[in-house]
C-alpha positions as CSV (number, residue, x, y, z in Angstrom):
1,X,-22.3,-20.2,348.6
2,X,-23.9,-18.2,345.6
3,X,-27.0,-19.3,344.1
4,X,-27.5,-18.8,340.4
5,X,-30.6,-16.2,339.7
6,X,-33.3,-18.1,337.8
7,X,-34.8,-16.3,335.1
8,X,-37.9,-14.7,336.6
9,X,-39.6,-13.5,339.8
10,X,-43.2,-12.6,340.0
11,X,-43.1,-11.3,343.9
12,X,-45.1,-9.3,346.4
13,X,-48.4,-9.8,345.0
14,X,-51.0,-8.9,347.5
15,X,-52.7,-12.4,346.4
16,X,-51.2,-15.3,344.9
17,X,-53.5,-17.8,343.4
18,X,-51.7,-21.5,343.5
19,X,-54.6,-23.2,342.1
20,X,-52.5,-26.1,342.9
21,X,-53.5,-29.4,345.4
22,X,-54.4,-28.0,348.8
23,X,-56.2,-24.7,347.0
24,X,-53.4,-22.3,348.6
25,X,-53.9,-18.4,348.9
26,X,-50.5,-16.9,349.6
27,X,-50.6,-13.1,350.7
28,X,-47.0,-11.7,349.5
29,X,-46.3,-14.9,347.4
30,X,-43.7,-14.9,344.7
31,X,-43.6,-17.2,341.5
32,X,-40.2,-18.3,340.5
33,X,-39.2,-19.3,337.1
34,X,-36.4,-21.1,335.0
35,X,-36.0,-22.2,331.5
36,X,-39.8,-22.1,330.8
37,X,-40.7,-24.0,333.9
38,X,-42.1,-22.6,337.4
39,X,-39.6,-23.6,339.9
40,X,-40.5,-22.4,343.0
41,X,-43.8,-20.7,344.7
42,X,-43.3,-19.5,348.5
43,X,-43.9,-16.1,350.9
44,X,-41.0,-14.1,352.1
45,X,-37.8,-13.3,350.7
46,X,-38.1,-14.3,347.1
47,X,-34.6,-16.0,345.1
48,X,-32.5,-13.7,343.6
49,X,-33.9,-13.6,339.8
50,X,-32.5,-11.7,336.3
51,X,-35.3,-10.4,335.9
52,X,-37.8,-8.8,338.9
53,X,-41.6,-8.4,338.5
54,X,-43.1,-6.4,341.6
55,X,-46.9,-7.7,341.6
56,X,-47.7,-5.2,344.7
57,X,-51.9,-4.8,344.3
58,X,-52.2,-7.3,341.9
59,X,-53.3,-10.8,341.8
60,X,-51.2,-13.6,340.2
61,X,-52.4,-17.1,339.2
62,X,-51.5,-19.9,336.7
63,X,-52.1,-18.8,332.8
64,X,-55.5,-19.1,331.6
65,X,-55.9,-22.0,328.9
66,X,-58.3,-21.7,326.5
67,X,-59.4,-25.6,324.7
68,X,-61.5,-24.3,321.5
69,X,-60.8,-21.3,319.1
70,X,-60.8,-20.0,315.3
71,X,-58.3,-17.6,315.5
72,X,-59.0,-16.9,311.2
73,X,-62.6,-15.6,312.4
74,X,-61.1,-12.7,313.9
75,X,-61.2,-11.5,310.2
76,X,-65.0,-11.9,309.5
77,X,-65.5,-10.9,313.1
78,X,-69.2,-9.0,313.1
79,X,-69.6,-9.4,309.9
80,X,-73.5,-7.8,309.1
81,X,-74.7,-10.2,307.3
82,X,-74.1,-13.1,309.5
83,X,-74.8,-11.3,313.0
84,X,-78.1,-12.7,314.8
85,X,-77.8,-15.7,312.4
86,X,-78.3,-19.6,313.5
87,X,-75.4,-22.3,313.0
88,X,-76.1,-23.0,309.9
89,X,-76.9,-19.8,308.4
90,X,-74.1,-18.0,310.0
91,X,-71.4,-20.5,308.2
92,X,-73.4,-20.6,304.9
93,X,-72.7,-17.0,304.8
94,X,-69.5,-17.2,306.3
95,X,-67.9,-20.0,303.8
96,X,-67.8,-17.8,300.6
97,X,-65.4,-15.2,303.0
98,X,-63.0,-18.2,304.2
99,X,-62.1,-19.7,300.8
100,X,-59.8,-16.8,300.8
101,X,-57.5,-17.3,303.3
102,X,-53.8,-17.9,302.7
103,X,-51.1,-17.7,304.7
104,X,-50.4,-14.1,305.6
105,X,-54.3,-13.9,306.6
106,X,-54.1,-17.4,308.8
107,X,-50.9,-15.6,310.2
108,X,-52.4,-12.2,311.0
109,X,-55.6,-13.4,312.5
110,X,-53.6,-15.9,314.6
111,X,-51.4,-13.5,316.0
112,X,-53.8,-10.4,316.3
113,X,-55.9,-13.8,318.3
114,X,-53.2,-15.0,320.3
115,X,-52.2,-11.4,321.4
116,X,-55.6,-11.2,322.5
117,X,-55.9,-13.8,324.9
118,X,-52.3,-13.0,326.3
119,X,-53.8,-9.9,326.7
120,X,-56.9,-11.4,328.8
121,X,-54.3,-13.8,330.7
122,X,-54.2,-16.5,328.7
123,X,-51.0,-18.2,328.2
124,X,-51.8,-21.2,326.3
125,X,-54.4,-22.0,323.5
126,X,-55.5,-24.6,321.1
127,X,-57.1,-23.5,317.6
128,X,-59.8,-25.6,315.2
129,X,-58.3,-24.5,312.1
130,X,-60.3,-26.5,309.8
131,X,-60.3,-24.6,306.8
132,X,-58.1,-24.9,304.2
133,X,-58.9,-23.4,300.8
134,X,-57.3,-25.1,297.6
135,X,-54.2,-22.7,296.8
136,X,-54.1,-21.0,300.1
137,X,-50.6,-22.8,301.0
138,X,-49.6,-24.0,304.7
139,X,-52.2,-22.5,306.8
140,X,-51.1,-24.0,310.5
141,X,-47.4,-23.4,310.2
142,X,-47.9,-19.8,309.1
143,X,-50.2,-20.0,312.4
144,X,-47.6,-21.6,314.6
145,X,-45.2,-19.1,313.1
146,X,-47.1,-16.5,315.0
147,X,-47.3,-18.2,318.1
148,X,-43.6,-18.6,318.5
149,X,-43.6,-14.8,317.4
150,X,-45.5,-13.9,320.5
151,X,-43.7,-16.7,322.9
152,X,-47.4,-18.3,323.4
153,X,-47.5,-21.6,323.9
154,X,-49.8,-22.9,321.0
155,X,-51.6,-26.9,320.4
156,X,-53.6,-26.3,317.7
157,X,-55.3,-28.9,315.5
158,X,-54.7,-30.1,311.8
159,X,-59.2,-29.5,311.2
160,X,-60.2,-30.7,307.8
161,X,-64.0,-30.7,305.8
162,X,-64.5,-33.3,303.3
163,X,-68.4,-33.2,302.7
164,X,-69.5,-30.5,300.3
165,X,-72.8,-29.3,299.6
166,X,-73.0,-31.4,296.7
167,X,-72.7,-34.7,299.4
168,X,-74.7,-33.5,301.5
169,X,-72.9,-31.5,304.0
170,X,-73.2,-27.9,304.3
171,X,-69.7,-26.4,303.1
172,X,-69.0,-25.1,299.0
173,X,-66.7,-27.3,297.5
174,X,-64.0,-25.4,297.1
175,X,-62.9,-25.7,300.9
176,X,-63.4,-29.0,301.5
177,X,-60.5,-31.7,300.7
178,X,-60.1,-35.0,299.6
179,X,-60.3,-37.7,302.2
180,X,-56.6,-39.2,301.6
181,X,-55.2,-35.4,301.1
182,X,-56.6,-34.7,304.8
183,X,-55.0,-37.7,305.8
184,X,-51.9,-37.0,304.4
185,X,-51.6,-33.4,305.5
186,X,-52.4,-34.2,309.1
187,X,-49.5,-36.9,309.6
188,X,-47.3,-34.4,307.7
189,X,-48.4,-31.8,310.7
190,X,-47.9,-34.1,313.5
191,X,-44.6,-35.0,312.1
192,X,-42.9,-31.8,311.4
193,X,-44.5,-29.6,314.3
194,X,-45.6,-32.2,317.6
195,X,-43.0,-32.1,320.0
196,X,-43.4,-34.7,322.9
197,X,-41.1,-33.2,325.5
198,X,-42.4,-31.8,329.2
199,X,-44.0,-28.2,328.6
200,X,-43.8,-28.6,325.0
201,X,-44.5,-25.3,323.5
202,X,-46.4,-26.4,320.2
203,X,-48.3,-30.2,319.8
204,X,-51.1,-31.2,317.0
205,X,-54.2,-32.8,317.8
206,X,-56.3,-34.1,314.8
207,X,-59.5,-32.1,314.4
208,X,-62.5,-33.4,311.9
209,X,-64.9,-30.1,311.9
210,X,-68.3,-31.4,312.5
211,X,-70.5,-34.4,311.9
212,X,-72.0,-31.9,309.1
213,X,-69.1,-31.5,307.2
214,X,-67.1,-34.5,307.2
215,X,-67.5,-38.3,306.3
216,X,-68.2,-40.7,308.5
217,X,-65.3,-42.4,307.5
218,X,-63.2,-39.4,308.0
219,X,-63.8,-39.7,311.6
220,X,-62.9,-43.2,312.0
221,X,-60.4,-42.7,310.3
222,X,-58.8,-40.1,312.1
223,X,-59.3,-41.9,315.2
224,X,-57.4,-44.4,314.0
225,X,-54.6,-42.4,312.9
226,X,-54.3,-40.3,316.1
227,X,-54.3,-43.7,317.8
228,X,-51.1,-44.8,315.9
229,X,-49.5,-41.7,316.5
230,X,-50.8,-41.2,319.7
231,X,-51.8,-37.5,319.2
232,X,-55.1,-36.3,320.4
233,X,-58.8,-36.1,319.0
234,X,-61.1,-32.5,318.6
235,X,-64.0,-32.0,317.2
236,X,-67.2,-29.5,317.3
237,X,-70.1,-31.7,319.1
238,X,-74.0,-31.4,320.1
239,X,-73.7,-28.0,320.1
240,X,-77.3,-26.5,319.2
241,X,-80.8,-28.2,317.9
242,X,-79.8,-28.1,314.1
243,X,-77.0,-30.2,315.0
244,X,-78.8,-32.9,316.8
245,X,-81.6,-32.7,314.3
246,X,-78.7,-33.2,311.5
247,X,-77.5,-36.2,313.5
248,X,-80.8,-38.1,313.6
249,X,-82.1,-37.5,310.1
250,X,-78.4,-38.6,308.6
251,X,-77.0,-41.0,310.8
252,X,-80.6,-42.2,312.6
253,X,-78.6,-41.3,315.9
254,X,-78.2,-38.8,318.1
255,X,-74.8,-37.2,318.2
256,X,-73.9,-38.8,321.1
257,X,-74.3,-42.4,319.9
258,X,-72.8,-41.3,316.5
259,X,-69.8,-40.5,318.5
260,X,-69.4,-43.8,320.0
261,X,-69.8,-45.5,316.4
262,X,-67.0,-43.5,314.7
263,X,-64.5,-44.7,318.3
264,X,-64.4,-41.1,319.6
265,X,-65.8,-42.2,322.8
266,X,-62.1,-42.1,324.5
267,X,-60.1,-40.2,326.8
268,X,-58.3,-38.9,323.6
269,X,-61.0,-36.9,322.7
270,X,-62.1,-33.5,323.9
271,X,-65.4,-32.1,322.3
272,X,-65.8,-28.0,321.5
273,X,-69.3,-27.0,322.9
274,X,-71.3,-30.1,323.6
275,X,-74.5,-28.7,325.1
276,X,-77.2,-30.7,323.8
277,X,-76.6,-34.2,325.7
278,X,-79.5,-35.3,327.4
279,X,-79.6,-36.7,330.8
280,X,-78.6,-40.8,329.8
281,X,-76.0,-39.5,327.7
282,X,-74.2,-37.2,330.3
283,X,-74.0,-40.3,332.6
284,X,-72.9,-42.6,329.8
């Protein structure tokens, strides 16, 4: 009887990291894949495969995944004038750069971004793309265009900012956008791009940037709307003094409780950075 070769072997690799269940090393494992989808793992005599990988001296293990990323900051990347800044400072001085991204500069920086972190073993990534300049045109699919460029399995989020300097949050108006027009453009991104299927190569998450730069309606708002179309929640959180310190003098809370007010406090939500909770909040 002939067996059909799957698409790939990985084999030979003096360690195989299976990060799976029981924690299994395999010395002279092979990785066998087909149609996207790892189909078998073993030692020995590897299936028959159109295309071969010898991984002699090398170690092979599951593709790195990395849950928080700007990928249009590669283009302001050490930037003097920012360098050494705090939080705040670093994005005041950042903001003026940003409001001139379009699409070939969100498509550039994603791709030069993702090719990175294939490069560093990562095979799947999620992006805060929050962002989006008046005239700068369809910034996520020109990002997700890149992704399927590279063959990188991409879940970004649809970010948005909606308080301006002027309301009291910390980005120019020009980049921020109106609180219906964020709605809007999210549902739009969830509807033409999230695909629900097993190993889905591209899905949308709904992403409000920070307590300082969005509404507090925004947020509920949001949580609301990822509810009904049962997407998932991002957000930057807790993650240095100024931002606690913001949360207490704007909302009279501390980020944690603010979270639980706006109905983020759910296992559809997963927070970028988060490293200011104090001990009753972590067991909360």
């Amino acid at each position: 009887m002939t067996t059909t070769p799957v698409d790939l072997v990985v084999h030979s690799a003096r360690l195989l990291a299976t990060v799976d269940a029981q924690r299994r090393e395999l010395s002279g494992g092979y990785v066998a894949i087909n149609d996207g989808f790892v189909v078998a793992i073993g030692v020995g005599t590897a299936p028959a495969a159109r295309v071969s990988i010898d991984a002699s001296d090398c170690l092979v293990t599951p593709g790195l995944i990395n849950t928080h990323h700007h990928l249009y900051q590669n283009l302001t990347r050490a930037f003097p004038p920012m360098t050494n800044s705090a939080l705040f400072g670093w994005l005041r001085t950042l903001y003026p750069l940003w409001r001139a991204l379009d699409e070939e500069s969100a498509h550039v920086s994603a791709w030069v971004g993702l090719a990175e972190l294939a490069l560093s073993g990562c095979t799947t990534s999620t992006d805060h793309l929050y962002v989006h300049p008046r005239g700068g045109g369809d910034l996520l699919s020109a990002e997700i265009a890149a992704a399927r460029d590279l063959g990188f399995r991409f879940h970004p989020t649809r970010g948005s900012m909606s308080l301006s300097e002027k309301d009291g949050g910390l980005p120019p108006d020009d980049v921020v956008q109106d609180h219906d027009d964020i709605l809007a453009a999210s549902q739009r991104a969830v509807e033409r791009h999230h695909d629900r299927s097993h190993g889905a190569m591209v899905r949308i998450a709904l992403a409000p940037c920070s307590p300082f730069s969005v509404t507090k309606q925004l947020m509920i708002d949001s949580a609301a709307l990822a509810e009904r179309l049962d997407v998932r929640l991002h957000t930057h959180f807790a993650e240095n003094d100024e931002d606690d310190a913001y949360s207490v003098a704007t909302f009279g809370c501390r980020p944690t409780q603010y979270l639980e007010d706006v109905g983020w406090a759910s296992s559809r939500t997963w927070l970028a950075h988060c490293v200011k909770p104090n001990d009753d909040e972590i067991t909360r």
